[in-house]
C-alpha positions as CSV (number, residue, x, y, z in Angstrom):
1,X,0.0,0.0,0.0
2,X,2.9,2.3,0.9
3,X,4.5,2.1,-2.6
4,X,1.3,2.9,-4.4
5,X,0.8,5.8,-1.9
6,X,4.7,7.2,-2.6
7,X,4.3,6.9,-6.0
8,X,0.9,8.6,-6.8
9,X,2.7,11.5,-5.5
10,X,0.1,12.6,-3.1
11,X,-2.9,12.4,-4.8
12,X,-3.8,8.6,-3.8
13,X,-7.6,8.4,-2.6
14,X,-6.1,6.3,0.4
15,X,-9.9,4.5,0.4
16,X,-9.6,3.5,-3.0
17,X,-5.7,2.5,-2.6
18,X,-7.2,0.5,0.4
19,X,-9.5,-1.4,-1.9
20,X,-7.0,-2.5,-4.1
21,X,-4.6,-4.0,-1.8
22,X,-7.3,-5.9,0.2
23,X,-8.9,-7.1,-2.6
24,X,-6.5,-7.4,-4.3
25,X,-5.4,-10.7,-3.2
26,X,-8.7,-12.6,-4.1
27,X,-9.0,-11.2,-7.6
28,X,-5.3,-13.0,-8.2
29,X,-6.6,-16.0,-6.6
30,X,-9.7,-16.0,-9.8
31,X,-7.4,-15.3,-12.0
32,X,-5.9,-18.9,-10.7
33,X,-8.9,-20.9,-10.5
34,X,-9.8,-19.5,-14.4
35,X,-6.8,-20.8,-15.5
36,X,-3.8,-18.2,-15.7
37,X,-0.6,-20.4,-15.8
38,X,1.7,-17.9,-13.5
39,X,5.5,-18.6,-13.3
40,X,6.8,-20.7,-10.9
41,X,9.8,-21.6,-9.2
42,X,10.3,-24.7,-6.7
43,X,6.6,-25.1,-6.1
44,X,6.0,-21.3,-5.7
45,X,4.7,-18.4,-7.5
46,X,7.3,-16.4,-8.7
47,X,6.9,-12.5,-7.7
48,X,9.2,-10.1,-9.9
49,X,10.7,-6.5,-8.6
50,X,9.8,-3.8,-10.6
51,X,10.2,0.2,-10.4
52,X,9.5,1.6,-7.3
53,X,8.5,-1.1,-5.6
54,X,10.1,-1.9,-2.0
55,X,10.0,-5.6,-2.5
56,X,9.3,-8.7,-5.1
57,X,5.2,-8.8,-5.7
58,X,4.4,-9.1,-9.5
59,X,3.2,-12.1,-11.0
60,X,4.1,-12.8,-14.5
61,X,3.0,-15.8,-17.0
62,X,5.1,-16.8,-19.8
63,X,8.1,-14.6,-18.8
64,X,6.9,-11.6,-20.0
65,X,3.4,-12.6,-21.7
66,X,1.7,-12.4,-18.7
67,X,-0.5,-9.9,-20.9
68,X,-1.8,-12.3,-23.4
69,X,-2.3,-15.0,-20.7
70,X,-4.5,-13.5,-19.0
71,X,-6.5,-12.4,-22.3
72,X,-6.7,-15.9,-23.2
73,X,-8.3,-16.7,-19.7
74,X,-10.7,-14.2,-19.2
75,X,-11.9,-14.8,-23.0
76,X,-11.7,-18.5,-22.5
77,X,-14.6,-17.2,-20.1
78,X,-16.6,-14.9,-22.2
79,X,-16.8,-17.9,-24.6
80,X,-18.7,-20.2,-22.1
81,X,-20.8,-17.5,-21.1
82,X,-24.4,-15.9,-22.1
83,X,-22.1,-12.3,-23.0
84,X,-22.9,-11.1,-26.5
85,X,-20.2,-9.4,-28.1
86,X,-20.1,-7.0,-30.9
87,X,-17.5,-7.0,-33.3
88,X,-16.5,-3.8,-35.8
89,X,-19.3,-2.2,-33.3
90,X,-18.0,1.4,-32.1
91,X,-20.5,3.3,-29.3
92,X,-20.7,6.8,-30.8
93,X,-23.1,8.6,-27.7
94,X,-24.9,7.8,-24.2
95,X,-28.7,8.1,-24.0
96,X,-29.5,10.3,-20.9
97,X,-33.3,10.7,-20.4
98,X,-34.2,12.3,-17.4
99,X,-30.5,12.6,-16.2
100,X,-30.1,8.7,-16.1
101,X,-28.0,7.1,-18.8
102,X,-30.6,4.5,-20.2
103,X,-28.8,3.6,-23.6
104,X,-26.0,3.5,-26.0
105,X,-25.9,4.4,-29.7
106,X,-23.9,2.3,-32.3
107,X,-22.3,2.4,-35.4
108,X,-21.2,-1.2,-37.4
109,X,-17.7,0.4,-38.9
110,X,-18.1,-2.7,-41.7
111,X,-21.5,-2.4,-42.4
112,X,-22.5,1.6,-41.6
113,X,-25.5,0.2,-39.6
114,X,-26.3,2.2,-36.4
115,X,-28.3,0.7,-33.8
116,X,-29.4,2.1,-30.0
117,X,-29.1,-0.6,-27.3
118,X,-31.0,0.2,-23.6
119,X,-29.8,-1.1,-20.3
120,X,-30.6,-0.6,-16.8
121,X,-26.8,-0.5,-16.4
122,X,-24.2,1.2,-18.7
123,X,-20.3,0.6,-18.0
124,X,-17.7,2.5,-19.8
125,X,-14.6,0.3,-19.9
126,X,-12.6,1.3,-23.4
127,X,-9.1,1.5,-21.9
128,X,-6.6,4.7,-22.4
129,X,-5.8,7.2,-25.2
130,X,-2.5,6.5,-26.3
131,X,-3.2,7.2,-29.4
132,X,-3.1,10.7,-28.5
133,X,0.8,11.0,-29.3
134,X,2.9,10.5,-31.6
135,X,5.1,7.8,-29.3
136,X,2.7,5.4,-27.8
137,X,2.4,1.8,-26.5
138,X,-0.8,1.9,-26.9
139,X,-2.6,-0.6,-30.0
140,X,-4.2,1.5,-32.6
141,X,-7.8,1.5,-31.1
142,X,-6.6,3.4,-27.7
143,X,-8.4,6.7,-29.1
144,X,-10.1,7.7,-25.5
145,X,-13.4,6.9,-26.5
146,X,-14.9,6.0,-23.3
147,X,-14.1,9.7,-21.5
148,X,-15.3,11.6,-24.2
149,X,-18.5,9.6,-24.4
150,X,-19.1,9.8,-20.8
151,X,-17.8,13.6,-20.8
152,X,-20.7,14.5,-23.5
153,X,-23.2,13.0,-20.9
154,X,-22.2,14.9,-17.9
155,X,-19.9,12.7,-16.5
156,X,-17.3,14.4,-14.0
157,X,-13.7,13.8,-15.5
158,X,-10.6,14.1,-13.4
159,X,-6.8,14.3,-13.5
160,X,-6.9,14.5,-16.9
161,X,-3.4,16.6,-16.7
162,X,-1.9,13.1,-15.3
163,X,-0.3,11.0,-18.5
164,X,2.5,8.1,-17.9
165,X,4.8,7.7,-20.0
166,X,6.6,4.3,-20.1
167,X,10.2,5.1,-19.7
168,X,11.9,2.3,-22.3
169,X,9.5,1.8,-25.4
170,X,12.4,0.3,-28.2
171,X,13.4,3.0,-30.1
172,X,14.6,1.4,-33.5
173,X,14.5,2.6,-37.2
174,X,11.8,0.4,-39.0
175,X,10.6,-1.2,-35.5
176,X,7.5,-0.2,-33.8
177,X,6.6,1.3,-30.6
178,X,7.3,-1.7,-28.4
179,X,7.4,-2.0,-24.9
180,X,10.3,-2.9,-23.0
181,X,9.1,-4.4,-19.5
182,X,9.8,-2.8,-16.3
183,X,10.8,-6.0,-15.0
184,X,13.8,-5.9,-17.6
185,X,15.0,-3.7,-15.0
186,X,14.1,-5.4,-12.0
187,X,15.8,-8.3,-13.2
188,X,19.1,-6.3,-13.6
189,X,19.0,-4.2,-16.9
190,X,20.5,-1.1,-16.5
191,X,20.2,1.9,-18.5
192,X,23.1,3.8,-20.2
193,X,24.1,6.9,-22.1
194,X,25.6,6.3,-25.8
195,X,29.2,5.8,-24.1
196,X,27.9,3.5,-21.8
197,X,27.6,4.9,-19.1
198,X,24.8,3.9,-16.5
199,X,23.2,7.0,-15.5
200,X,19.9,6.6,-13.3
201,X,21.9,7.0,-9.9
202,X,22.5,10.7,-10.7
203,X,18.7,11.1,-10.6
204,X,17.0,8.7,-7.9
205,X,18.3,6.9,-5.3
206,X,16.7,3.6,-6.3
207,X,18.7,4.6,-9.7
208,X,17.1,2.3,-12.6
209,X,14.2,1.3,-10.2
210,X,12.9,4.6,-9.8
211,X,9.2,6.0,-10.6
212,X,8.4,6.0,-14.1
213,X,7.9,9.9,-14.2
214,X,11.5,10.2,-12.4
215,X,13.1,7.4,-15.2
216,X,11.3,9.0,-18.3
217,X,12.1,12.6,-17.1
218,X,15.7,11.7,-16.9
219,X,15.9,10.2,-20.3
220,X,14.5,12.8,-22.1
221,X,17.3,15.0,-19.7
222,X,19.7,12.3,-21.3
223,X,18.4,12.6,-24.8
224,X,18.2,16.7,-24.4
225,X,22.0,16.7,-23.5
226,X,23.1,15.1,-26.7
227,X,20.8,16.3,-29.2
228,X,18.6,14.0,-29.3
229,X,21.5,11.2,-28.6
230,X,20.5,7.4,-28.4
231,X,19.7,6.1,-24.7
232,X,20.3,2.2,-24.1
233,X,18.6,-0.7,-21.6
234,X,21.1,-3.1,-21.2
235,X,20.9,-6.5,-20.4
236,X,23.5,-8.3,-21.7
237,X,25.4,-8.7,-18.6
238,X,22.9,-11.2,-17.7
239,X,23.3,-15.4,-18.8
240,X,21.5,-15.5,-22.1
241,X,19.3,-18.4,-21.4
242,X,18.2,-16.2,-18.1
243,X,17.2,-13.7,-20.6
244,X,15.8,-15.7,-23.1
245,X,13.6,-18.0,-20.3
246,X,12.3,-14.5,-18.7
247,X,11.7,-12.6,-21.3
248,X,10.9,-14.6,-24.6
249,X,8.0,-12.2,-26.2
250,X,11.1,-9.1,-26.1
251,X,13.7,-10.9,-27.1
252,X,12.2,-12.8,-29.8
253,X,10.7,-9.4,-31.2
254,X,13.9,-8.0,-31.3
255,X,15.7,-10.6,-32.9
256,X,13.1,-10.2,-35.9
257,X,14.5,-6.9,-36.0
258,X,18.3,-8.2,-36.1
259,X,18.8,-6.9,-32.3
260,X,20.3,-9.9,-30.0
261,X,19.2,-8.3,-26.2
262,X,21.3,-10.9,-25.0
263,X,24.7,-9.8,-26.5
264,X,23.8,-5.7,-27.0
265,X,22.0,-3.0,-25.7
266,X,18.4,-1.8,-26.7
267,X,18.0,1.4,-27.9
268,X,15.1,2.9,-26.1
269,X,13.1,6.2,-25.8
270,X,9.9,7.2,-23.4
271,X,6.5,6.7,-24.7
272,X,3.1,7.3,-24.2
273,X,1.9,4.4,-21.8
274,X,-1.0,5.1,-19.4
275,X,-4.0,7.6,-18.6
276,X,-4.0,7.9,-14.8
277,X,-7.3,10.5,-15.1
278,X,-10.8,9.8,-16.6
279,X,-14.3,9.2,-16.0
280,X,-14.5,10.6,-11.9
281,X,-15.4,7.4,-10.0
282,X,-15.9,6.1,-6.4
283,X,-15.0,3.1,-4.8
284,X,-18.0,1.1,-6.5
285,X,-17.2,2.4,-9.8
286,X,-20.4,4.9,-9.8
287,X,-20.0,8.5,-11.8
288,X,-22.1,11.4,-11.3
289,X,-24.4,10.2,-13.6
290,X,-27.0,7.9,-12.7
291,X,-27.1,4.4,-14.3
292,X,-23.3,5.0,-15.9
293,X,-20.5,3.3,-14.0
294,X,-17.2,3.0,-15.4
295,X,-13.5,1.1,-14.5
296,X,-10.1,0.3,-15.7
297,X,-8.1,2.7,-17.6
298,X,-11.4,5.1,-18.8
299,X,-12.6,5.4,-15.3
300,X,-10.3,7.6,-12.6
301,X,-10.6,7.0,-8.8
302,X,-7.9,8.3,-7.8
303,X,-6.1,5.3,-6.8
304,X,-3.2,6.0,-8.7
305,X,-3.2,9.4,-8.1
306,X,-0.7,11.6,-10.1
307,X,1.7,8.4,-11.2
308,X,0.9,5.0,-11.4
309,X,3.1,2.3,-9.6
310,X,4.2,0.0,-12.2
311,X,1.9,-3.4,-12.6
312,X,-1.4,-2.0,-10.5
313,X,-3.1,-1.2,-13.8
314,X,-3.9,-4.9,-14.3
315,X,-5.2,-5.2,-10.8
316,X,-7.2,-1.7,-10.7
317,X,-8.8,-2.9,-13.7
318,X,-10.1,-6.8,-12.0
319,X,-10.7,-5.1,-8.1
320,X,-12.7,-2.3,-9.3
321,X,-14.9,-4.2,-12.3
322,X,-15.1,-6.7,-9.8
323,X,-16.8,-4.1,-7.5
324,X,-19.6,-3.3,-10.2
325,X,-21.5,-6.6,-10.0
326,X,-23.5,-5.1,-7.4
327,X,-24.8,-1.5,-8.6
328,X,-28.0,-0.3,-7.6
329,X,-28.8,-3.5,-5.4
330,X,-26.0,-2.9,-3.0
331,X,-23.7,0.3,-2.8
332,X,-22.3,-1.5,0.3
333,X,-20.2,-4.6,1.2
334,X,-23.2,-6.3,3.2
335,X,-24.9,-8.2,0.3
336,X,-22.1,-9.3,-1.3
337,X,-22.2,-12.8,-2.6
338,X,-20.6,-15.2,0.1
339,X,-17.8,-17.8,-1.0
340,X,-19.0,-21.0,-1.9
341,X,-17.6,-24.1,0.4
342,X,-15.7,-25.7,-2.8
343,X,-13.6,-22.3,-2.9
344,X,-12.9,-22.6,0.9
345,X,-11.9,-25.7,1.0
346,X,-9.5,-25.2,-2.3
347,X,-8.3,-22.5,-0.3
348,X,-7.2,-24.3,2.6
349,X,-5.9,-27.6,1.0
350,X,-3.7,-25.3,-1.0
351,X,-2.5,-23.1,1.4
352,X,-2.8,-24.1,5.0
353,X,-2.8,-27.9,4.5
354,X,0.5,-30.4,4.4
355,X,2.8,-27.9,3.3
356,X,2.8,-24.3,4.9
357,X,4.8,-21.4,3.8
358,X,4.3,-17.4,4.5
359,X,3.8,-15.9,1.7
360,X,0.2,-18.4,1.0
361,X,-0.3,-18.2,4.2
362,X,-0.6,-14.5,4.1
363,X,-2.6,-14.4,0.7
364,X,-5.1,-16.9,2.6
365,X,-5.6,-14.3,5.6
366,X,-5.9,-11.3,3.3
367,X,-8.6,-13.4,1.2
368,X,-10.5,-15.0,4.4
369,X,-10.4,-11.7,6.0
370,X,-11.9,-10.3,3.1
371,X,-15.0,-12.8,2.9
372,X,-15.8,-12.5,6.8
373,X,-15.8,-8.6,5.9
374,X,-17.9,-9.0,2.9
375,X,-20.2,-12.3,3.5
376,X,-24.4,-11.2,4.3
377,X,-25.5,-12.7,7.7
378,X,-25.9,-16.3,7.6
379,X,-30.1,-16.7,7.4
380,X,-30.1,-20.6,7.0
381,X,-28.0,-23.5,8.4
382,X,-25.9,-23.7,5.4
383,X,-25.1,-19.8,5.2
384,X,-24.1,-20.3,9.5
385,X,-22.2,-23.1,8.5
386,X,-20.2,-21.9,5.9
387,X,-19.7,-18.0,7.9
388,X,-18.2,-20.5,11.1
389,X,-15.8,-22.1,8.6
390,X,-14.6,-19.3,7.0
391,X,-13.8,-17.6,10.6
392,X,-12.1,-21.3,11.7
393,X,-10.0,-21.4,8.4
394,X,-8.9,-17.6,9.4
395,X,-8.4,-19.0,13.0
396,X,-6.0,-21.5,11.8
397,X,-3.9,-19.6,8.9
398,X,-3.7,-16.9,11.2
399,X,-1.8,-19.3,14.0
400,X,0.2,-20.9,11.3
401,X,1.7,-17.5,10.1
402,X,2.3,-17.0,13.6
403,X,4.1,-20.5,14.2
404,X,7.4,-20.0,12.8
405,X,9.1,-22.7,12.5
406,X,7.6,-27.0,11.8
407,X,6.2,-28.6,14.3
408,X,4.6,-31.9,14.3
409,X,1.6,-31.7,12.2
410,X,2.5,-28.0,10.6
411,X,5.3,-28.0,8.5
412,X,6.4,-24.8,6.9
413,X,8.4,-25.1,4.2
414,X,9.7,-21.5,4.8
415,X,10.8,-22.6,8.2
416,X,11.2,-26.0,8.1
417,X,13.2,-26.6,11.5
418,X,11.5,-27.2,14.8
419,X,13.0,-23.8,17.0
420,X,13.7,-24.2,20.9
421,X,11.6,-20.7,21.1
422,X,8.4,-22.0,19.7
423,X,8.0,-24.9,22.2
424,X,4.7,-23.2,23.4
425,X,1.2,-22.4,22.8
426,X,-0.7,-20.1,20.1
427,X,-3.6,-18.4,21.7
428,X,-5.5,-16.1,20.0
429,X,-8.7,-13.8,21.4
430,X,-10.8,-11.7,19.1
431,X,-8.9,-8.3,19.9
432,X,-6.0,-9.7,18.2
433,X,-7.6,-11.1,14.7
C-alpha cells in the first residue's frame, strides 16, 4: 500500500488505494482458479521486482506474456458465457433521459448500420488514449473513447493533466513502438548513455528502479544533453538463457529486427503508456451520472493518483470491475455474494494444508479476512455453517503465520526446523484477529 501511496505522489484516494490492496489478493486467486498459468519456481509463485516497488510482488506468466495470458483466460470465459459481443461495433453517444444514462448508440464500422441498445446499467470500460501522441504503447484503437463519451453525458472527469509515460519503449528505425518491460530492469537491466555509461543513480536513489515519471524525465534530460542522442537498456550482462527463459515475447521481437538483447543494448526512448485520469469514480465504480459506472483505464478514482506504480493497472482494472456486479442493489459490502464451500476448502488444501509457507499463508488471511468482511449474515443453516468455517480457516492460517518454525503436524516449508523458542502455545482472542 505504501509504494502505491509514494508513487501517486500525493494524490492517492487512500480509500480507493485500500480497496485495491485488500482485494487485491482474491482477484489474483480468480485469475488462478480461471486458468492463468503464472510462473513458478520450486513449487511457488514467482513474484518479480519492478520500479518503485520496495520488494518482489508481480506475477508474471510466460516470462513476460503475462499480458496475453491472462487475455486468453478471461476470453476463454466470455466464450462459455451468455455475453454477446459485438464485433467492428463502435459506441458513438450515451442516452441520458431524465439525467439517467438508459442507452447507448452504435455504429457497425463494416456495415454503416447504427443501432441504439437500452440497459438498466451502462459501464464504460474502453481502456486509455495512447493514441493521442505521436510515441505510444498503446494498439491503434486506444483513441479515448470512453471519457469523451461519458464527458458529453455529464460525466465528472478528473486528473486528466496526469499522462505516464513508459520510460523504455524500443526505439529502433523500421521497429514499432514496443514496450520494453519494467521487470527488464528489476531483473538487472540497466540503463546507459551512448558511451555506456549507467546514468539513473544521478537522478533517484533507487537509480534504474525509480518511478516511471523520475526514469522518463531523466531520459528525455539524457536525450536533451546530446541532441537527441540514443539512450540504451542493457541486459546483456545477464546469462542469455536467463534472458531468453524471462523474457521470450522481447527478445524474440527483437531478434526479428536483427537486435540480440542478449549480446547488445536496446536502444530505447519514453513513450506514451498510461492515462492515470478519466471518467470521476468512487470506490463502486459509480459517476455522477446515474445508471453509468465506469472502470479500468477510462474510469479515474484516484487510486493512482498523479503516477501509477508500475503493474497496479492490471489489478485496478479486475478489483474495481469486480466491485460493479453489485450496482443499484447494493452500494455496500453487506450483500455481497458469500464464498462457496468448494472455494474454501480449495483454499485451505492449498495453502494451510500439508505444506505451509508465509507468503500463501498470508494471501489466505488477506482473502479469508476479506470474505468474513464482505459475506451477508448467515439466514439458514448452510449460510451459518459456511460463515463459522470461514472464521475457523482464518483461525488457523492466522496461528500458522504466527508459528514460525515446523512442528509436528505444521510444516512450513519456509521454516522447516523445529525452533527451541516456539515450544509453546498459540492463543489467540478476538482483539487480536
Amino acid at each position: 500500500m505504501q509504494d502505491t501511496l509514494t508513487a501517486g505522489a500525493g494524490l492517492c484516494d487512500r480509500e480507493a488505494v485500500e480497496v485495491l490492496t485488500s482485494e487485491g489478493p482474491q482477484r489474483v486467486a480468480n485469475l488462478i482458479q480461471w486458468g492463468v498459468p503464472f510462473d513458478t519456481m520450486h513449487g511457488e509463485i514467482s513474484l518479480g521486482m519492478e520500479g518503485a516497488h520496495s520488494r518482489p510482488r508481480i506475477l508474471h506468466a510466460g516470462g513476460d506474456a503475462t499480458g496475453q495470458h491472462i487475455e486468453l483466460a478471461l476470453a476463454a470465459r466470455v466464450a462459455e458465457s451468455d455475453i454477446k459481443v459485438l464485433e467492428y461495433t463502435l459506441a458513438t453517444r450515451l442516452v441520458i433521459e431524465d439525467g439517467r444514462a438508459v442507452a447507448v448508440e452504435t455504429l457497425n464500422s463494416n456495415t454503416g448500420q447504427c443501432e441504439t441498445y437500452s440497459a438498466r446499467i451502462i459501464v464504460v470500460g474502453t481502456g486509455g488514449a495512447g493514441q493521442l501522441y505521436k510515441y505510444t504503447t498503446n494498439p491503434e484503437v486506444a483513441t479515448g473513447d470512453g471519457v469523451a463519451l461519458g464527458f458529453r453525458a455529464g460525466a465528472r472527469v478528473m486528473d486528466m493533466e496526469f499522462y505516464q509515460f513508459h520510460p523504455t519503449a524500443l526505439s529502433l528505425e523500421g521497429a514499432p513502438t514496443f514496450l520494453l518491460s519494467e521487470a527488464m530492469r528489476g531483473e538487472g537491466a540497466v540503463l546507459r548513455d551512448r558511451e555506456g555509461n549507467a546514468f539513473m543513480s544521478v537522478y533517484h536513489p533507487m537509480a534504474d528502479l525509480a518511478p516511471r515519471d523520475v526514469v522518463s524525465r531523466a531520459i528525455a534530460s539524457q536525450m536533451d544533453k546530446t541532441d537527441g542522442g540514443t539512450v540504451y537498456l542493457d541486459i546483456s550482462h545477464l546469462p542469455a538463457d536467463v534472458v531468453q527463459n524471462r523474457f521470450p515475447t522481447i527478445y524474440h521481437f527483437c531478434l526479428n529486427y536483427d537486435l540480440d538483447i542478449t549480446k547488445e543494448p536496446a536502444p530505447v526512448a519514453p513513450a506514451a503508456h498510461y492515462m492515470m485520469g478519466g471518467i470521476k469514480i468512487d470506490t463502486w465504480g459509480r459517476t455522477n451520472v446515474p445508471g453509468l459506472y465506469a472502470c479500468g483505464e477510462a474510469a479515474c478514482s484516484a487510486v493512482h493518483g498523479a503516477n501509477r506504480l508500475a503493474s497496479n493497472s492490471l489489478l485496478d482494472t479486475l478489483v474495481f470491475a469486480r466491485r460493479l456486479r453489485l450496482p443499484e442493489r447494493a452500494p455496500v459490502c453487506a450483500n455481497m455474494p458469500a464464498p462457496g464451500l468448494e472455494n474454501l476448502q480449495d483454499l485451505t488444501w492449498r495453502n494451510a494444508g500439508i505444506n505451509r509457507n508465509g507468503s500463501r499463508l498470508l494471501l489466505s488471511a488477506r482473502i479469508l479476512n476479506l470474505w468474513q468482511r464482505t459475506m451477508p449474515p448467515p439466514e439458514d443453516r448452510a449460510s451459518w455453517e459456511l460463515s463459522n468455517m470461514v472464521l475457523l480457516a482464518r483461525l488457523m492460517v492466522e496461528s500458522a503465520l504466527l508459528r514460525q518454525e515446523s512442528r509436528g503436524s505444521h510444516f512450513r516449508q519456509d521454516f522447516p526446523d523445529t525452533r527451541p523458542e516456539w515450544e509453546k502455545h498459540v492463543v489467540l482472542t478476538q482483539e487480536e484477529v
